[in-house]
C-alpha positions in Angstrom: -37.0 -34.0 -44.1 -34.4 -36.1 -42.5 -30.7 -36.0 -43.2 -31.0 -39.0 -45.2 -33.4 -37.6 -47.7 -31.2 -34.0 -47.6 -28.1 -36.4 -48.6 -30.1 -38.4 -50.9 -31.2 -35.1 -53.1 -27.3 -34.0 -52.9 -26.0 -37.6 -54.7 -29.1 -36.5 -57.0 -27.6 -33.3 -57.4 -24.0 -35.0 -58.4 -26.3 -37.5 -61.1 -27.7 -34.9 -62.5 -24.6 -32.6 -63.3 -21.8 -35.2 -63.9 -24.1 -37.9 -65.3 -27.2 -36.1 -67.0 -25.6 -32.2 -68.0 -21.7 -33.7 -68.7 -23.1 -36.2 -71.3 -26.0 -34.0 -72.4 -28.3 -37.0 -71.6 -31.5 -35.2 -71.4 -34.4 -37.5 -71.6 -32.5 -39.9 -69.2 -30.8 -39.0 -66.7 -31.3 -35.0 -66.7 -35.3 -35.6 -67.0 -35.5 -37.9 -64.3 -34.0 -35.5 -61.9 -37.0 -33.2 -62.6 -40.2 -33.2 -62.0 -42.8 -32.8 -64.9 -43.9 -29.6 -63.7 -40.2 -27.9 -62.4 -40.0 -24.6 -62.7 -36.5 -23.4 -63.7 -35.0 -19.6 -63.1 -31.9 -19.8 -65.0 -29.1 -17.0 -65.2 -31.2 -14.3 -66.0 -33.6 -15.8 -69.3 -37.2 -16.1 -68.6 -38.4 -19.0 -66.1 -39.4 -22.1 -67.8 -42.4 -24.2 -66.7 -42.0 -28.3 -67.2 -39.4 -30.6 -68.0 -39.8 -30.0 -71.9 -39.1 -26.7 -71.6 -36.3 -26.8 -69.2 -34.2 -29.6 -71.5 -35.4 -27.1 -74.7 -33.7 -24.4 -73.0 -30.8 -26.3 -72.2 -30.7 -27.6 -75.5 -30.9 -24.1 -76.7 -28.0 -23.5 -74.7 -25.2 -25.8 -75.7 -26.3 -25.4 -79.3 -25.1 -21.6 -78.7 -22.1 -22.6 -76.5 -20.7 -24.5 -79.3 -22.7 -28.0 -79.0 -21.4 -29.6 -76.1 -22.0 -29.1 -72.7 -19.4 -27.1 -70.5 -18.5 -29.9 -68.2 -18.8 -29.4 -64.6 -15.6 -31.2 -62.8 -16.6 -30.6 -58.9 -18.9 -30.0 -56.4 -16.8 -28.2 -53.4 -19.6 -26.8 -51.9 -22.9 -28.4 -51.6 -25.1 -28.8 -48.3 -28.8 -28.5 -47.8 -31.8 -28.4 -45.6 -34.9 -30.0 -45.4 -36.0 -29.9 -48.9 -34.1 -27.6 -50.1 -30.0 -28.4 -51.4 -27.5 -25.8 -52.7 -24.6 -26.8 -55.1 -21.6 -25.0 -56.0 -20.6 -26.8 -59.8 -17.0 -25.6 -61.0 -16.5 -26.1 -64.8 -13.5 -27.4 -66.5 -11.0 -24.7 -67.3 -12.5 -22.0 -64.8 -15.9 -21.3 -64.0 -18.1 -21.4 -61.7 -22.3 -21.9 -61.0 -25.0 -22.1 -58.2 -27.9 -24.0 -57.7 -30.6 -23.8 -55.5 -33.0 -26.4 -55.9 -36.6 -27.6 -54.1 -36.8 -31.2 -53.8 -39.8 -33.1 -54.1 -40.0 -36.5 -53.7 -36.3 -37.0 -54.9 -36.7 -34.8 -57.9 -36.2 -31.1 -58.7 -39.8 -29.1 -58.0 -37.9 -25.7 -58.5 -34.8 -24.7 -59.7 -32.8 -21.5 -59.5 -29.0 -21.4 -61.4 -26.7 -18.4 -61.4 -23.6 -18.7 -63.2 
């Protein structure tokens, strides 16, 4: 994977946080950063399998956290290498999460998010 396609999945990265998660736009721009078939470790909870599942989760989420996202503000750290990216995301008011993600062609195959 060249460093055009590694920056390319980074600027994804960004659309996907401060576009798709910030405005809780899930079967726009939060699904199209996903494959059908991602498969999502997230911060301890059992792994989901597909898209549906992923934004049901996420869904799920919010709801509990009061019905709005937690907005992420930044991206300070964020690099990757051939298909893989990593992403820092800092949240408004403190906070802080990790992504690893596995691209595949310029969407999210896997997913792994510690925060």
């Amino acid at each position: 994977m060249s460093d055009d396609q590694v920056q390319g999945n980074l600027k994804g990265m960004d659309d996907l946080d401060f576009t798709g998660w910030n405005n809780a736009d899930w079967d726009g721009v939060f699904a199209q950063h996903h494959t059908d078939d991602v498969l999502v470790d997230w911060k301890g909870q059992p792994p989901t399998k597909g898209i549906a599942a992923h934004i049901d989760a996420m869904k799920a989420y919010v709801e509990s956290a009061g019905g709005s996202p937690p907005q992420i503000s930044a991206h300070p750290i964020r690099f990757g290498s051939g298909e893989w990216t990593c992403v820092v995301g800092e949240f408004e008011g403190g906070g802080r999460m990790v992504t690893v993600a596995r691209w595949r062609d310029g969407a999210i195959a896997e997913e792994y998010i510690w925060s």
